[in-house]
C-alpha positions in Angstrom: -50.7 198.3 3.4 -51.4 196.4 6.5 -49.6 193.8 8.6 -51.5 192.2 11.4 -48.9 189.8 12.4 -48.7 191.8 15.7 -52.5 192.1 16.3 -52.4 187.9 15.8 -50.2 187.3 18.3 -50.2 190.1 21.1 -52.7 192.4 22.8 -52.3 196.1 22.6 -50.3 196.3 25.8 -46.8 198.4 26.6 -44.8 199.8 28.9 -46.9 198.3 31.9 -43.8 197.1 33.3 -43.3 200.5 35.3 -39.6 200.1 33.7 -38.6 196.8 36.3 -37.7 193.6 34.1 -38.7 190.6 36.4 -36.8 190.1 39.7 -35.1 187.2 41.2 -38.1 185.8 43.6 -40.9 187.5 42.0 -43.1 185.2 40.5 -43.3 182.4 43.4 -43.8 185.5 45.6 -46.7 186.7 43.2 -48.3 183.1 42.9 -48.3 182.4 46.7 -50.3 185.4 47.2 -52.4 185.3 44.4 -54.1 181.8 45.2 -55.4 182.5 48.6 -56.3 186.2 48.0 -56.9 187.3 43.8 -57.5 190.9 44.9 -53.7 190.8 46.1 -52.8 193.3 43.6 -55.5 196.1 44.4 -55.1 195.7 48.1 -54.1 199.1 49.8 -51.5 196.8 51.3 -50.3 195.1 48.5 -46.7 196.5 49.1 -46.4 195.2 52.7 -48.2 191.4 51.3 -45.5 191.7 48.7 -42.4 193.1 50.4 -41.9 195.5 47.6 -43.0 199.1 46.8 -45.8 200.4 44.4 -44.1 200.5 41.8 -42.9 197.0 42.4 -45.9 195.8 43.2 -47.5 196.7 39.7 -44.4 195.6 37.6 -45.1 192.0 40.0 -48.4 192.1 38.6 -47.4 192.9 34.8 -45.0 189.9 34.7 -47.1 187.4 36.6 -49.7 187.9 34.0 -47.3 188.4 30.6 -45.7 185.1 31.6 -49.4 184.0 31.5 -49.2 182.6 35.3 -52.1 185.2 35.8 -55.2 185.6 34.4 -57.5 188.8 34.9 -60.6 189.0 35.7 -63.8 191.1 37.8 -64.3 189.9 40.6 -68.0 188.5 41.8 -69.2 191.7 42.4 -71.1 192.3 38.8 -70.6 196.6 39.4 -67.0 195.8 39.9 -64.3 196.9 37.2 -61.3 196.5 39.0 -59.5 192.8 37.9 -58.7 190.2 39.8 -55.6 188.3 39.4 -56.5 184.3 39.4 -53.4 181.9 39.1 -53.2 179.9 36.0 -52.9 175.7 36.1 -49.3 176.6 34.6 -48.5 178.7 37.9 -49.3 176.3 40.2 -47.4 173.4 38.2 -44.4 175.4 38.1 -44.8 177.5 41.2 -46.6 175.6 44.0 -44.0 174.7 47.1 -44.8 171.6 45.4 -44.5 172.4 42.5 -41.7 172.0 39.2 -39.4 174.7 40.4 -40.7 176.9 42.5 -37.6 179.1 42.9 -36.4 179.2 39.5 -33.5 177.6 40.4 -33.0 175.7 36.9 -32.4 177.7 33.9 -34.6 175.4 32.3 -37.6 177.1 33.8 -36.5 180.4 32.4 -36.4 179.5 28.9 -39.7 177.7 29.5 -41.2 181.3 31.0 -39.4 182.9 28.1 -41.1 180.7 25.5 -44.7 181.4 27.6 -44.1 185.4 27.2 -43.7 184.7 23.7 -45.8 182.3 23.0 -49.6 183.0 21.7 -52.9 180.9 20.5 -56.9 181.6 20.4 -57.7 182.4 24.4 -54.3 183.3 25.2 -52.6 185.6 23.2 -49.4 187.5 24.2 -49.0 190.4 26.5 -45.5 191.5 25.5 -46.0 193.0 22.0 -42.7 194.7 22.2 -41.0 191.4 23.3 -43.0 189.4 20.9 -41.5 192.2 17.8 -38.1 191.7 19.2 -38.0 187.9 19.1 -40.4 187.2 16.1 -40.3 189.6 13.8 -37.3 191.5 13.7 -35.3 191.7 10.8 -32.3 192.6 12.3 -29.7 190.6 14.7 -28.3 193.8 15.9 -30.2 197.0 17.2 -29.9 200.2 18.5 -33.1 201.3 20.5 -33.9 203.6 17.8 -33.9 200.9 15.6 -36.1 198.4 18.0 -38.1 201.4 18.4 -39.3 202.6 15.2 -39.7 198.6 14.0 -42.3 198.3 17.1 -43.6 201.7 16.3 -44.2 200.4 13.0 -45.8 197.2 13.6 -47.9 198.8 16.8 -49.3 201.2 13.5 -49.8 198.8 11.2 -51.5 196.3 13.7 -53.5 198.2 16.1 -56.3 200.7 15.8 -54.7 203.1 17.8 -51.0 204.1 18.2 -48.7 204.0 21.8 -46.7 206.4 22.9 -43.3 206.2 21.7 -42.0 206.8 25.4 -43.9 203.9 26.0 -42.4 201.7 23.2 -38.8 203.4 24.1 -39.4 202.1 28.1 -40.1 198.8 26.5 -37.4 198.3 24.5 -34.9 199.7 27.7 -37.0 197.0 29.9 -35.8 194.0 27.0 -32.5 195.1 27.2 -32.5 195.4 30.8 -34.4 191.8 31.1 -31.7 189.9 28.9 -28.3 192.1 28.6 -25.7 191.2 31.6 -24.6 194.5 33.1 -21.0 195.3 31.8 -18.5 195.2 34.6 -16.4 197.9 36.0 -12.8 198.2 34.4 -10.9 195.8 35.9 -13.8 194.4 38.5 -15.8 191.6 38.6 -18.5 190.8 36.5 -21.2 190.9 39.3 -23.0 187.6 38.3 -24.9 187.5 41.0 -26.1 190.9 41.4 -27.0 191.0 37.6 -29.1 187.4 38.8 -30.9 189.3 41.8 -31.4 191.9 39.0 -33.0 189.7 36.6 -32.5 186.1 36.1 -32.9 186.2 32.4 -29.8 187.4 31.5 -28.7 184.2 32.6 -30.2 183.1 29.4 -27.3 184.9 27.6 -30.1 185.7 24.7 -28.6 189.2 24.2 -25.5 191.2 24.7 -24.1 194.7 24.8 -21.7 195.6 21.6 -20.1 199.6 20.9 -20.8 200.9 16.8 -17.6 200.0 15.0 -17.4 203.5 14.2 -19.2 205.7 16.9 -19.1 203.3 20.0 -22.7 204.2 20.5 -24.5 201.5 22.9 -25.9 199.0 20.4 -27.4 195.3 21.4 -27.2 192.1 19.5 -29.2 188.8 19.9 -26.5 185.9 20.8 -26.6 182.6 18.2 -25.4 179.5 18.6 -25.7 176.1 20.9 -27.8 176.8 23.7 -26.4 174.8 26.5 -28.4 175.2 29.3 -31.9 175.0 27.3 -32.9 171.3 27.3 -33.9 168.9 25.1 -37.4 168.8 26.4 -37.9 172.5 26.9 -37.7 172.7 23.1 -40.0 169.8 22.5 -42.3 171.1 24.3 -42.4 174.7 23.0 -42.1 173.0 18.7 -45.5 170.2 20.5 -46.9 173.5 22.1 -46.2 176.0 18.7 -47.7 172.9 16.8 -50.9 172.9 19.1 -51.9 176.0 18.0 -52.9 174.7 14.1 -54.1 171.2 15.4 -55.1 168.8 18.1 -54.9 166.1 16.3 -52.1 163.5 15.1 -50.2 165.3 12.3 -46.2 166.6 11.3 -44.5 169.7 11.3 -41.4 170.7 9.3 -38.4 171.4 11.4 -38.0 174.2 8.9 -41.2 176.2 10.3 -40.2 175.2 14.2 -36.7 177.2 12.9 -38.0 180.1 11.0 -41.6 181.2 11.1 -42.6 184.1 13.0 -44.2 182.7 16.2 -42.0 180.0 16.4 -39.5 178.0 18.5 -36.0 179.2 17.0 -37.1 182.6 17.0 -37.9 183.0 20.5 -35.0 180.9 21.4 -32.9 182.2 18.8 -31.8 178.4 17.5 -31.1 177.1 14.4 -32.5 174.1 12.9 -29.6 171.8 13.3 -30.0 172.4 16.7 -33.9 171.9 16.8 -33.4 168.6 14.9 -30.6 167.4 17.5 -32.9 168.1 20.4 -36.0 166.6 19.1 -34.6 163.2 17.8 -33.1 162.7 21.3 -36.3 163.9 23.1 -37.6 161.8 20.1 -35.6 158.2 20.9 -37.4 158.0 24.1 -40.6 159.3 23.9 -43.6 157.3 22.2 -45.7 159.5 19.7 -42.8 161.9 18.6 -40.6 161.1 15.9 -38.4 163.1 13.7 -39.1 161.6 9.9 -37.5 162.7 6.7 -39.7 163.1 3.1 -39.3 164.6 -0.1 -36.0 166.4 1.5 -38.1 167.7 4.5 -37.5 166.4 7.7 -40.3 166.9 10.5 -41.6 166.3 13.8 -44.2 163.6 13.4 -46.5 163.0 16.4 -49.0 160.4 16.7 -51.2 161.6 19.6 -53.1 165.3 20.6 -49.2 167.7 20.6 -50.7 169.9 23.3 -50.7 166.7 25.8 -48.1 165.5 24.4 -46.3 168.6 25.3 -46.9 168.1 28.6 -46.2 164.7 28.9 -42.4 165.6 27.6 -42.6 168.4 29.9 -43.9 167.0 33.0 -40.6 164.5 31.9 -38.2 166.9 32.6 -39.5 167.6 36.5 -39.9 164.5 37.3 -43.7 164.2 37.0 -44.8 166.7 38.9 -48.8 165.7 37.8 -48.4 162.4 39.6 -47.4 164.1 42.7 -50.0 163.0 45.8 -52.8 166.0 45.3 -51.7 167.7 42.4 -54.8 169.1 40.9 -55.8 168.4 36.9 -56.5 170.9 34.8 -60.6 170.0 35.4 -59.7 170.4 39.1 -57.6 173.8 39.3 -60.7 175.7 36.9 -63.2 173.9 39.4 -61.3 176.2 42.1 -60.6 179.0 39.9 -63.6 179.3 37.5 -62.8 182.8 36.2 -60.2 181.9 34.9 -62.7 179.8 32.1 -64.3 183.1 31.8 -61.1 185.1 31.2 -60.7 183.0 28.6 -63.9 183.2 27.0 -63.5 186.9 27.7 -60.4 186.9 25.4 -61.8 184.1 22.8 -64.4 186.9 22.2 -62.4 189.7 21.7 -60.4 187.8 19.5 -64.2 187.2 17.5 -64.7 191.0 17.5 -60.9 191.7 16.2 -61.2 188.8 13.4 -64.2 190.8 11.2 -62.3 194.3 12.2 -59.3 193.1 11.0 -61.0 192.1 7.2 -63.0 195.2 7.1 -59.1 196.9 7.3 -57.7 194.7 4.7 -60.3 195.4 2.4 -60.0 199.2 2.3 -56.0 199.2 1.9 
């Protein structure tokens, strides 16, 4: 038996976190460094560049690079093996002083980075393979880490040609709840909002919560449902246009019922259902040419006329006001022009995936 769902979508990558989920102020503080000096992260004085400790420091470089604001790659010395860390065309659109939201002051930009550590396609898979299990292929809406470990444990086997440590999967799954559970609040205190914030803005997100066994109040975990009102409209069109981008780049349709339910997608990672990804689309939809939500055969789906990866963007850019028309923002062209390893961290990656494609048959075959 073999299930390379995982392999598909993540690299073989855990508990690289050194057991911080991402702090309030990390990323921009990561980013600024990054573009002027890509050896940030293997300076000797990395901590005092960064204001944090080693630790820190390493987790600051996990998180830059799982929310794929990073890409890693050796340096121009050819003897070298130590990566670089070279910001991404996403980082500096989001990140820049001049950028979408620099500070992360919109929750808008969290579910965006939230769909980017999920997200995966050829070139630019995902480095959160526990995160990605969680979200996408969990069978469960409830969890203890037992549970969430052995499932990752399970997939990790199935998918990977060699197995982590389970102290490594059990850090993991401690960092997700960590990332996306508020802290519970003192007996008759305060609920600490903006310490659990400082702590990690994603449990702003209110993906997750903390519940006690009906039977042996052991800590247990559960993924929130329901309306999502602080993700917009156009954060989810962008994420179904970006998810559709990774079968085609070409005018086509996608059912709303794959955007909802498939492993990879949309209302996994934001854990919505498809009346909700239908409400958001047809109003995203009304006034945005090239998109339209259509209805055949008892299907409905998201029709778009026009490339969905720049289309993506365009609804994206939307929400922030157009920050590509902003005087010297840099294209896509322009940003690998001044960053051209990050073209070969992507070719770097493209090929691996070449090497893992024939691997993966050979597996299948003798099952």
């Amino acid at each position: 038996m073999s299930d390379s769902r995982l392999a598909e979508a993540a690299h073989f990558n855990f508990a690289r976190h050194e057991t911080f989920a991402p702090r309030f102020g990390w990323l921009h503080k990561a980013y600024m460094q990054v573009k002027d000096r890509p050896d940030t992260f293997l300076a000797d004085d990395a901590p005092v560049l960064l204001g944090v400790g080693k630790n820190m420091s390493n987790a600051m470089r996990y998180w830059s690079r799982a929310f794929k604001l990073t890409r890693e790659f050796p340096g121009d010395d050819a003897n070298a093996r130590a990566l670089f860390s070279y910001p991404t065309w996403e980082a500096r659109w989001l990140l820049d002083e001049n950028g979408a939201d620099p500070y992360l002051e919109e929750q808008g930009s969290l579910w965006l980075l939230h769909w980017w550590l999920l997200c995966s396609r050829p070139g630019a898979k995902s480095w959160a393979p526990s995160w990605y299990v969680a979200f996408q292929l969990a069978p469960f809406a409830r969890f203890s880490v037992p549970d969430l470990t052995q499932l990752i444990a399970r997939h990790a086997n199935l998918s990977y040609a060699e197995a982590p440590a389970e102290a490594s999967v059990i850090r993991d799954v401690d960092c997700i709840t960590k990332m996306y559970v508020p802290a519970k609040r003192a007996k008759g205190g305060a609920p600490g909002a903006l310490e659990d914030l400082l702590a990690c803005p994603f449990r702003e997100l209110g993906l997750m919560e903390a519940v006690d066994h009906p039977t042996s109040g052991r800590a247990e975990w559960e993924f929130t449902t329901g309306s999502r009102i602080s993700l917009p409209d156009r954060v989810v069109a962008y994420a179904c246009l970006d998810y559709a981008a990774q079968t085609t780049r070409s005018a086509g349709s996608i059912s709303l019922a794959r955007l909802a339910n498939e492993h990879g997608a949309p209302g996994r990672a934001f854990r919505v259902r498809e009346p909700d990804i239908a409400g958001a689309l047809e109003r995203v939809a009304a006034i945005t040419a090239d998109l339209q939500v259509v209805e055949a055969v008892g299907q409905r789906s998201l029709a778009f006329t026009s490339d969905p990866f720049d289309l993506a963007w365009d609804v994206l850019d939307a929400q922030y006001d157009k920050v590509r028309e902003r005087p010297g923002f840099p294209t896509r062209e322009d940003w690998g022009r001044s960053y051209p390893k990050l073209a070969e961290a992507e070719a770097r990656e493209l090929k691996l995936q070449d090497v893992f494609e024939p691997q993966l048959a050979l597996i299948e075959e003798t099952q």
